[in-house]
Structures are given as structure tokens and as C-alpha cells.
C-alpha positions, 0 to 999 in steps of 0.5 A: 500500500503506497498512499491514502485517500480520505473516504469522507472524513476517514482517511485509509490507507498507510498508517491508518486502521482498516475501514470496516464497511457493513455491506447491507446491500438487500439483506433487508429484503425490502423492509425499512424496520429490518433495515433499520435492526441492520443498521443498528446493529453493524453501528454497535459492532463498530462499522463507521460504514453500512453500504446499499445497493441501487439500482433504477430497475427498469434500466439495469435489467432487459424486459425479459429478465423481469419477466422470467418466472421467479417465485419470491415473497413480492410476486411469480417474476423476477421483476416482482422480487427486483421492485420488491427489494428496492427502496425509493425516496421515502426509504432512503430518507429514512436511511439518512436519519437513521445513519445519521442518528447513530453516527454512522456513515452511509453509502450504495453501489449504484448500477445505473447513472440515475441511481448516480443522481439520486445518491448525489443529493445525500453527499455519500463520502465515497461509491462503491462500484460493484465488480459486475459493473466494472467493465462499464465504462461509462458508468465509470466515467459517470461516478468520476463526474462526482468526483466523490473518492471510489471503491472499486471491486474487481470480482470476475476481473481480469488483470487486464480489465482491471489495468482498463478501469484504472486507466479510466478512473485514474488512480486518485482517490481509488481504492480497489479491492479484492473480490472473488464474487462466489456466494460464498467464496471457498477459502482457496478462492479469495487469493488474499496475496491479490492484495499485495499485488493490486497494491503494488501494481496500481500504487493505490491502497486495496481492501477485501471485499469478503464473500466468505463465511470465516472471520479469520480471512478478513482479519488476515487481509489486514495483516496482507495490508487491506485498508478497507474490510467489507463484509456483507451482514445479516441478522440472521443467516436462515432469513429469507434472501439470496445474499444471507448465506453469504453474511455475517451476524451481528455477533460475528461482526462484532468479534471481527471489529475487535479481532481486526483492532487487535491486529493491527496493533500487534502488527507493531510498525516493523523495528525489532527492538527488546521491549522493556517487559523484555528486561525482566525476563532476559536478566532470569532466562540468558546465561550469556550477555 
């Protein structure tokens, strides 16, 4: 990791704690209270981030694919369970007063550019482009006009897909990550050392974003040098839900703050040296010098 890009008021990056962003995304299944339990949740675990997905429904996905029998607690098509799942002015409103309230800051992965224009008026400290929209150019180039910083995950990427993005977002305020986009990821999938090679590759700071079901891998991702920790958080992995197999519980989230806070401290900043709890020690135990 070479540099540091302030996310809103956090800076990450060399020197800097991990950023731990609660990926609530449609765990709330369409249900403002549930969000609401969610956001309160990640909040008392100790996130300073909790992130949405937007999307304008109708621009995102082909009339077929709306179309396609899907059966879901909204209705017998997909299009029913995609509108079911996405909130409109009224919720969002709600979101920023709840973030709001518990000091927490708020952002969405928007897929189209009016999902752009409609988080623009809530002044996000940075988006977060999802890996599927990666190759997007002009979705891209569309975030840039903000120039608000960007999290760009690269899921289902190519090294030279990637190279394209960069080359297009610039490397100034970005910060990538490393993603492996399986539902869950199976640990021999989620290439931590990618982090190291991102970093160097690029020399902008590089998070994880995390599909898997060990808190372990993302403690060990901070240890590799990632800036920015996502997870993806439910209340309960038995709801209702395509992405709740996939998350965290509160309690889990929790035990990964205080995991991830006691690494980075005992990461220590690289100097080899005798500490003084050391002395004591070395006067009993060495026979010589």
C-alpha cells in the first residue's frame, strides 16, 4: 500500500486502521424496520460504514429478465422480487436519519447513472462500484463526474480489465479491492496475496471485499495490508434472501471489529527492538550477555 485517500472524513490507507464497511446491500429484503435492526446493529459492532445497493430497475435489467418466472415473497417474476427489494425516496430518507442518528456513515453501489443522481443529493463520502459493473465504462466515467473518492471491486476481473478501469478512473482517490464474487467464496478462492499485488501494481491502497463465511480471512487481509474490510451482514443467516448465506451476524461482526483492532496493533510498525517487559525476563532466562 503506497498512499491514502480520505473516504469522507476517514482517511485509509498507510498508517491508518482498516475501514470496516457493513455491506447491507438487500439483506433487508425490502423492509425499512429490518433495515433499520441492520443498521443498528453493524453501528454497535463498530462499522463507521453500512453500504446499499441501487439500482433504477427498469434500466439495469432487459424486459425479459423481469419477466422470467421467479417465485419470491413480492410476486411469480423476477421483476416482482427486483421492485420488491428496492427502496425509493421515502426509504432512503429514512436511511439518512437513521445513519445519521447513530453516527454512522452511509453509502450504495449504484448500477445505473440515475441511481448516480439520486445518491448525489445525500453527499455519500465515497461509491462503491460493484465488480459486475466494472467493465462499464461509462458508468465509470459517470461516478468520476462526482468526483466523490471510489471503491472499486474487481470480482470476475481480469488483470487486464482491471489495468482498463484504472486507466479510466485514474488512480486518485481509488481504492480497489479484492473480490472473488462466489456466494460464498471457498477459502482457496479469495487469493488474499491479490492484495499485495493490486497494491503494488496500481500504487493505490486495496481492501477485501469478503464473500466468505470465516472471520479469520478478513482479519488476515489486514495483516496482507487491506485498508478497507467489507463484509456483507445479516441478522440472521436462515432469513429469507439470496445474499444471507453469504453474511455475517451481528455477533460475528462484532468479534471481527475487535479481532481486526487487535491486529493491527500487534502488527507493531516493523523495528525489532527488546521491549522493556523484555528486561525482566532476559536478566532470569540468558546465561550469556
Amino acid at each position: 500500500m503506497t498512499n491514502t485517500v480520505a473516504l469522507g472524513t476517514r482517511a485509509v490507507g498507510d498508517g491508518e486502521p482498516a475501514l470496516i464497511v457493513a455491506e447491507l446491500g438487500i439483506n433487508h429484503n425490502g423492509d425499512i424496520e429490518l433495515c433499520r435492526q441492520l443498521i443498528t446493529a453493524s453501528a454497535e459492532a463498530g462499522c463507521e460504514v453500512v453500504k446499499f445497493q441501487k439500482r433504477t430497475v427498469d434500466v439495469v435489467y432487459t424486459p425479459e429478465e423481469l419477466a422470467r418466472p421467479r417465485e419470491n415473497p413480492f410476486g411469480p417474476t423476477n421483476g416482482d422480487l427486483k421492485r420488491g427489494l428496492e427502496f425509493g425516496p421515502d426509504e432512503y430518507e429514512q436511511i439518512d436519519n437513521i445513519a445519521s442518528s447513530l453516527g454512522v456513515a452511509w453509502t450504495a453501489s449504484c448500477w445505473d447513472e440515475a441511481s448516480v443522481d439520486f445518491l448525489e443529493q445525500y453527499h455519500p463520502p465515497f461509491y462503491k462500484i460493484a465488480s459486475a459493473c466494472l467493465t462499464d465504462d461509462s458508468l465509470l466515467r459517470y461516478h468520476r463526474t462526482t468526483e466523490r473518492p471510489i471503491v472499486l471491486s474487481t470480482g470476475m476481473s481480469s488483470i487486464e480489465q482491471i489495468d482498463h478501469a484504472v486507466e479510466l478512473l485514474d488512480t486518485e482517490n481509488l481504492v480497489l479491492m479484492q473480490c472473488t464474487s462466489t456466494y460464498p467464496t471457498h477459502p482457496d478462492e479469495l487469493n488474499l496475496r491479490a492484495i499485495v499485488t493490486l497494491a503494488e501494481r496500481y500504487g493505490v491502497p486495496v481492501g477485501f471485499s469478503a464473500h466468505d463465511a470465516s472471520l479469520a480471512t478478513s482479519v488476515a487481509a489486514v495483516a496482507l495490508g487491506a485498508c478497507v474490510i467489507e463484509r456483507h451482514v445479516t441478522l440472521d443467516r436462515n432469513l429469507w434472501g439470496s445474499d444471507q448465506i453469504a453474511s455475517i451476524e451481528p455477533d460475528e461482526l462484532a468479534q471481527l471489529v475487535v479481532d481486526i483492532r487487535e491486529v493491527e496493533q500487534a502488527l507493531g510498525d516493523g523495528t525489532k527492538r527488546v521491549f522493556e517487559s523484555e528486561i525482566p525476563v532476559r536478566g532470569k532466562l540468558r546465561r550469556v550477555g
